[in-house]
MARGU-987531 format. One record per residue (C-alpha): residue in three letters; x, y, z. Coordinates in Angstrom, 1 decimal. Example, Ala and Ser with C-alpha at 12.3 -4.5 7.8 and 13.67 -1.06 7.14 Angstrom:
// MARGU-987531
  resn       x       y       z
   ALA    12.3    -4.5     7.8
   SER    13.7    -1.1     7.1
// end
This chain:
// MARGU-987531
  resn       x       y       z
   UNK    77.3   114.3    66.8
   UNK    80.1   114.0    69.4
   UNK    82.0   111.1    69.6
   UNK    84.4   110.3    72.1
   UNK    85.7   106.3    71.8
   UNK    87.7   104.3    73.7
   UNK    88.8   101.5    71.5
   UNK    89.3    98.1    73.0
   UNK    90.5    95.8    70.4
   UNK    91.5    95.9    66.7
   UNK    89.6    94.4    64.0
   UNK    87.7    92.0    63.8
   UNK    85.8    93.6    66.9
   UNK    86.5    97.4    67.8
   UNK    84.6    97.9    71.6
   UNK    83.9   101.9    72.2
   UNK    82.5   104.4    74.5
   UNK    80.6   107.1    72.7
   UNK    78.7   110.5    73.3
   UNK    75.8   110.9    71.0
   UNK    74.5   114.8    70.3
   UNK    72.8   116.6    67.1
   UNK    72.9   114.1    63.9
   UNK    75.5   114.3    61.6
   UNK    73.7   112.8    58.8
   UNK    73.0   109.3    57.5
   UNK    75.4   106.6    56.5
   UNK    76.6   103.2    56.0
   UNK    79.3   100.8    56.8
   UNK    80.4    97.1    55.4
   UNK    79.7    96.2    59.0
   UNK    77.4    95.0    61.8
   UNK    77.3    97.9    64.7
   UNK    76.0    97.1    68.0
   UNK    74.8    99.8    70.6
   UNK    73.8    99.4    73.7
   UNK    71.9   102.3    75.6
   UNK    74.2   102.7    78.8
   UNK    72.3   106.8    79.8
   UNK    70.4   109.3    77.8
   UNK    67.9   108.6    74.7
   UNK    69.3   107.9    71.2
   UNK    66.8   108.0    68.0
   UNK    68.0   106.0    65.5
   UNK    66.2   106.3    61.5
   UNK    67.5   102.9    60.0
   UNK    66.8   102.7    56.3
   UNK    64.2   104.7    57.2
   UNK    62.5   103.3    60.1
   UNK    62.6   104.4    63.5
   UNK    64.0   103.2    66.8
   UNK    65.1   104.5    69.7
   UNK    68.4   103.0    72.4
   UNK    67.6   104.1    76.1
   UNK    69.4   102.7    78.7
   UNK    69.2    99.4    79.1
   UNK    68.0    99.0    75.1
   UNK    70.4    97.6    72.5
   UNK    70.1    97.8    68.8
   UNK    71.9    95.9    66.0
   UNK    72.6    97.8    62.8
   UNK    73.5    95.5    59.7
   UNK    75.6    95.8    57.2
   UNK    74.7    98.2    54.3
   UNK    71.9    99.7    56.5
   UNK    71.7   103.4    55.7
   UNK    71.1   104.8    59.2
   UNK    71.3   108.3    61.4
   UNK    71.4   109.4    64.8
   UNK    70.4   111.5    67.1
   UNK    70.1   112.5    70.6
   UNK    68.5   115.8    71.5
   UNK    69.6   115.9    75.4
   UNK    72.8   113.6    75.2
   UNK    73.5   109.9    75.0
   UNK    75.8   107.5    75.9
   UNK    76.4   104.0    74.1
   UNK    78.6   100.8    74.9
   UNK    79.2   100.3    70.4
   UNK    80.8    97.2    69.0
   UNK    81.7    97.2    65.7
   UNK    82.3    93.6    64.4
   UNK    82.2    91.5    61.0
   UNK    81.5    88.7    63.0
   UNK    78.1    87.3    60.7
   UNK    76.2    85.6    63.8
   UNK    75.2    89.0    64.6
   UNK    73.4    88.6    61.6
   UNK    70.8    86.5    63.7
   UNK    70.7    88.9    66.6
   UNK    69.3    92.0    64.4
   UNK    65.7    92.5    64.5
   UNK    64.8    91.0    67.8
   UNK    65.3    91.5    71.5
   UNK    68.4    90.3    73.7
   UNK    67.3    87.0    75.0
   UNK    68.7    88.5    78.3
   UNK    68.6    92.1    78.8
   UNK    69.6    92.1    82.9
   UNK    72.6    90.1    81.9
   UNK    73.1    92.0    78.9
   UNK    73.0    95.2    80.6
   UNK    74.8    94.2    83.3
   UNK    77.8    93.4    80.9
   UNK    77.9    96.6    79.0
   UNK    78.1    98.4    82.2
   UNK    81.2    96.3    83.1
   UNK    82.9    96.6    79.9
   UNK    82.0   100.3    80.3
   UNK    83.9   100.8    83.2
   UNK    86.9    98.4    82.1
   UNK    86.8   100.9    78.8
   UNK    88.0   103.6    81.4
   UNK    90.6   101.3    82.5
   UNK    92.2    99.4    79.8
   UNK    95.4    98.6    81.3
   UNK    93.5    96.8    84.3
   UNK    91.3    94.8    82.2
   UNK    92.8    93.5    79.4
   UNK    91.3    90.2    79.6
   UNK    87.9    91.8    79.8
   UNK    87.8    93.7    77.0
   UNK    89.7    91.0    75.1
   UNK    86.3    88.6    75.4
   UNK    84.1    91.2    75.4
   UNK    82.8    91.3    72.1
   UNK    82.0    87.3    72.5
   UNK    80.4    88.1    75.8
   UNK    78.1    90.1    74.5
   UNK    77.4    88.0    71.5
   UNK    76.5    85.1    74.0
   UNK    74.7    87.1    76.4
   UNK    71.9    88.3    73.3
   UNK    71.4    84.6    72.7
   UNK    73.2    83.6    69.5
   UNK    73.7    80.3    69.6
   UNK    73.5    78.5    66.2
   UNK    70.3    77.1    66.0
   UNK    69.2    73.4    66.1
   UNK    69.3    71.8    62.3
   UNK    66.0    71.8    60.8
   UNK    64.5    70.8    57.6
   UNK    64.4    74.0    55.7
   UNK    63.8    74.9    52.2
   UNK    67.3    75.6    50.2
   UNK    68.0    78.7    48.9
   UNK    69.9    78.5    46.2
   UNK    71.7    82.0    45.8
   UNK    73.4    81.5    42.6
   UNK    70.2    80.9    40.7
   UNK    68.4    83.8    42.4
   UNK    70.6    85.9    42.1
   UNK    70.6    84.9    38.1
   UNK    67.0    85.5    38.4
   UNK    67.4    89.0    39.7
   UNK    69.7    89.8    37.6
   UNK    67.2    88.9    34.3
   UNK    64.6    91.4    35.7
   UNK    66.8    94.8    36.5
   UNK    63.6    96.5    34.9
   UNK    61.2    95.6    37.3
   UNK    61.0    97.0    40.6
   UNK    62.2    93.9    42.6
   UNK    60.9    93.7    46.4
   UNK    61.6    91.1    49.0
   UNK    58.2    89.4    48.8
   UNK    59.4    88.7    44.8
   UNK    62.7    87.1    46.3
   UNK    60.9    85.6    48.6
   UNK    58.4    84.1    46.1
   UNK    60.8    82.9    44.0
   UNK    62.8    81.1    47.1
   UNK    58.9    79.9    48.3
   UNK    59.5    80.8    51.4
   UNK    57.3    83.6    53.1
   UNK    58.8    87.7    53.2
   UNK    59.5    87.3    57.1
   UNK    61.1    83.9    56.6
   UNK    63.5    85.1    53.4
   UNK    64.5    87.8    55.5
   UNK    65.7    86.1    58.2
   UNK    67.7    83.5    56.1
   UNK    69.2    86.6    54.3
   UNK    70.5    87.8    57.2
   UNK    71.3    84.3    58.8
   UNK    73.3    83.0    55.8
   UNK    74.2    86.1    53.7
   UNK    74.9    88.5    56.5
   UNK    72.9    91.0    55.3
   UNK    69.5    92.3    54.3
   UNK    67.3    91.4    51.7
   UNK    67.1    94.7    50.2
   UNK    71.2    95.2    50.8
   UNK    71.6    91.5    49.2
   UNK    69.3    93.1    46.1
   UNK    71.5    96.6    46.4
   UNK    74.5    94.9    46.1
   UNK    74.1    92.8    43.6
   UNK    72.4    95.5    40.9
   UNK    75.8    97.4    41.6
   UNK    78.1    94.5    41.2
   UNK    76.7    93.6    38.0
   UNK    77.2    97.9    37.1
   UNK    80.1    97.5    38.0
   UNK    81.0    94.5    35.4
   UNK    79.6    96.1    32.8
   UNK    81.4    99.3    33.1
   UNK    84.6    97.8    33.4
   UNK    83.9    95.6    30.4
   UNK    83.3    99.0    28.2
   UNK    79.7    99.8    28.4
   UNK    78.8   103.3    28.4
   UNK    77.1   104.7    31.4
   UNK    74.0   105.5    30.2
   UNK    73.0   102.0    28.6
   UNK    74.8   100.4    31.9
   UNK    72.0   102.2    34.0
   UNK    69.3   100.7    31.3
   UNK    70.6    97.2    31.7
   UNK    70.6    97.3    35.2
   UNK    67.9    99.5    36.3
   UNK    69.2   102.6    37.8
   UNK    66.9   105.8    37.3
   UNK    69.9   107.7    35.4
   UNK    73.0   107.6    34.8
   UNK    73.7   110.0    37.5
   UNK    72.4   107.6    40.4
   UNK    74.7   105.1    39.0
   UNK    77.8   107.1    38.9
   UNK    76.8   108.4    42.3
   UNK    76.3   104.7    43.5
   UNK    79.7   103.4    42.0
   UNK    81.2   106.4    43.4
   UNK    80.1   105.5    47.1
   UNK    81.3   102.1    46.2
   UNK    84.7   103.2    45.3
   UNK    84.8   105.8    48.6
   UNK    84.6   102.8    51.2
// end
C-alpha cells in the first residue's frame, strides 16, 4: 500500500492525505481511525468483515480492530487518527450529514496541500468533522448500569468457556446490539476488544507474578502456549 501523508496536527488528532494501492496486510492500532473516501474505491476487511470507502463514504475503525486494506485501481482518503472516545459513538453507523461531511473533507483536503495558509483550518479540523458525523452526547436516559468491574470479574471466572458478546450481554441484561453500543459508548472499544483485552491483562499478571507459560494459557484460556506468547509479544511491540 502506498502511503503519502500530510500530517496536520500532533497528537491527540493526526489529519493526513493518503494513497491507497495493493494491501500490505492486516493490523491494529490503540486508536480510533477515520477515513473518508475523497476518489477511487478502498475495500476494507475489519475483523473480518467487509466494507468498502468510495468517495463520498466514510468509515470509523476502532480501537483494537484487526483490519486490512486494499484498493485495486487507487484510492485516496482524508484519515484522522484520534483517541478522542466520542468517536466511539460514531462507528457502526452513517454520518448524520454526508453533503456536509463531504464537503469538509474536501476543504481540509485542499488546506492539507497548503498548511502554512490554513492553520486555523486544520487546527479545528478534527472537531469539525467530529461534529459534522453527528456526535453529540446524547440526551440522559434511564438505562440499565453496567457495572464493569463485576463483569469483568465474571469473565474472568470463565476463561474456559468460549465467551461471546451475547454472554456479556446476558449477564449485563441488556440485548447483543444494545451491549455493543454501550461498549463502545463508555469503554471505547468493542465488545470482543473489551473481552481481548482483558484475557491478556489478566496473562499478563500472572506471568509477571511467576506462573509458567503453559499453566498461564490454561488459566486464562489461550489455545497454547504459543498464542499466548505470540499475544503478549504484540502487546509488548505497540
Amino acid at each position: 500500500m502506498r502511503i503519502s501523508a500530510t500530517p496536520l496536527r500532533a497528537e491527540p488528532h493526526s489529519l493526513s492525505l493518503r494513497d491507497y494501492g495493493a494491501s500490505r496486510g492486516s493490523h491494529a492500532h490503540d486508536h480510533f481511525q477515520v477515513l473518508i473516501g475523497l476518489a477511487g474505491v478502498l475495500e476494507l476487511e475489519v475483523e473480518g468483515r467487509g466494507a468498502r470507502v468510495g468517495a463520498g463514504e466514510a468509515q470509523v475503525v476502532v480501537p483494537g480492530d484487526r483490519h486490512d486494506f486494499e484498493s485495486r485501481s487507487g484510492s485516496r482518503c482524508l484519515v484522522l487518527d484520534t483517541a478522542h472516545p466520542l468517536w466511539a459513538r460514531c462507528a457502526g453507523r452513517p454520518p448524520a450529514d454526508v453533503a456536509r461531511l463531504q464537503a469538509l473533507a474536501q476543504y481540509l483536503a485542499h488546506c492539507a496541500q497548503h498548511p502554512q495558509a490554513s492553520a486555523l483550518a486544520l487546527q479545528h479540523g478534527p472537531a469539525l468533522l467530529l461534529e459534522a458525523w453527528g456526535a453529540a452526547a446524547p440526551a440522559p436516559t434511564r438505562s440499565r448500569r453496567i457495572e464493569w468491574t463485576s463483569l469483568a470479574a465474571w469473565a474472568r471466572a470463565r476463561w474456559h468457556e468460549p465467551l461471546s458478546v451475547a454472554d456479556l450481554a446476558g449477564v449485563a441484561c441488556l440485548s447483543p446490539s444494545q451491549f455493543a453500543q454501550r461498549c463502545r459508548d463508555e469503554q471505547g472499544v468493542s465488545a470482543m476488544h473489551w473481552l481481548r483485552a482483558l484475557r491478556l491483562a489478566h496473562a499478563r499478571e500472572l506471568r509477571l507474578a511467576g506462573v509458567g507459560v503453559a499453566e498461564t494459557a490454561r488459566r486464562t484460556g489461550y489455545r497454547s502456549p504459543s498464542a499466548l506468547t505470540a499475544a503478549l509479544r504484540r502487546l509488548g511491540g505497540r
